[in-house]
C-alpha positions as CSV (number, residue, x, y, z in Angstrom):
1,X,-6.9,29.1,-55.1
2,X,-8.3,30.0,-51.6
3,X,-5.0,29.1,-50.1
4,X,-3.3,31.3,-52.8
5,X,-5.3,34.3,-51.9
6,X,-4.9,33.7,-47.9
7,X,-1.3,34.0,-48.7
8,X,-2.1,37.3,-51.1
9,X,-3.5,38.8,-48.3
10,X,-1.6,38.4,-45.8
11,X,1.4,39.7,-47.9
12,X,3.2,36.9,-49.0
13,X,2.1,37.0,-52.7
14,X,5.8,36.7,-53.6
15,X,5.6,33.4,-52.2
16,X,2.4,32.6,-54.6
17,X,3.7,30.9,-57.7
18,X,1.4,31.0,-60.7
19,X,0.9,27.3,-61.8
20,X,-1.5,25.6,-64.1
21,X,-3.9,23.8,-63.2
22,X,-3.8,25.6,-59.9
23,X,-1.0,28.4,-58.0
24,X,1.3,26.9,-55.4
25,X,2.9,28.4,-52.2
26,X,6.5,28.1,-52.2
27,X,6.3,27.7,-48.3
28,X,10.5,28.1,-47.9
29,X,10.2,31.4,-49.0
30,X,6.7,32.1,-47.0
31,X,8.4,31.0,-43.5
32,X,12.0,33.1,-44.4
33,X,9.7,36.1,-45.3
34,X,7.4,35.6,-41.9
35,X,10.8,35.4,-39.7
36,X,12.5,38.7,-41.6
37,X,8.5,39.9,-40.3
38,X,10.0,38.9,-37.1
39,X,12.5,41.3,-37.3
40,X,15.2,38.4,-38.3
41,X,17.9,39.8,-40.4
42,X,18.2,37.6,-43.6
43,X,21.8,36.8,-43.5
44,X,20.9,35.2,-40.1
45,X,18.2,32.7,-42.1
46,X,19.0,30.0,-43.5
47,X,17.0,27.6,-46.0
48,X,18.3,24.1,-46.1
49,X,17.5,22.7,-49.8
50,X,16.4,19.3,-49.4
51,X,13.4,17.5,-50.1
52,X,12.3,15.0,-47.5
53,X,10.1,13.4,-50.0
54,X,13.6,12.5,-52.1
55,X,16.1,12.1,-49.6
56,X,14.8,8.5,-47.7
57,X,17.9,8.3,-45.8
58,X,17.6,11.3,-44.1
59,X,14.2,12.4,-44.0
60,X,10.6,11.0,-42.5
61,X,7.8,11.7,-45.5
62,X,3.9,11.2,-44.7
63,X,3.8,12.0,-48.8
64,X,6.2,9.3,-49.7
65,X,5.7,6.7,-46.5
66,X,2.3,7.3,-45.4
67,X,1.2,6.4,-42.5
68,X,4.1,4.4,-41.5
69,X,6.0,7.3,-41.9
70,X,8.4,8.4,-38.8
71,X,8.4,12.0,-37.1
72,X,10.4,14.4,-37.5
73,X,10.7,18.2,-35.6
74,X,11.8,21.4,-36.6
75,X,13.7,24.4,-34.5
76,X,14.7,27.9,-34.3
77,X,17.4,28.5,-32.5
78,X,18.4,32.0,-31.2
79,X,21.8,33.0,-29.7
């Protein structure tokens, strides 16, 4: 719930989704909002939809592999 309202406040309560037992942060829609902040026009963004917990053959996952999982790095690229 702390998390929740950190995200509240710092106005991303669209991103706060209202879950029992607790809320979750859809952090996708967190990160697009923070880069349109930026001054990034949304047409310019975009949100791959996959899970790297799900997809094994593509994806490193600390949730799904622990610690033997790999690394993996993410990038913005302007031009």
């Amino acid at each position: 719930e702390e998390v929740a309202a950190a995200f509240t406040q710092a106005g991303l309560s669209d991103a706060v989704l209202v879950r029992q037992p607790r809320p979750h942060i859809d952090l996708r829609l967190a990160a697009v909002r923070e880069l349109e902040r930026c001054g990034l026009r949304a047409d310019r963004i975009e949100v791959i939809d996959r899970c790297t917990y799900c997809h094994a053959e593509e994806f490193h996952s600390y949730r799904r592999d622990g610690k033997a999982a790999g690394r993996q790095v993410s990038m913005i690229v302007a031009g």
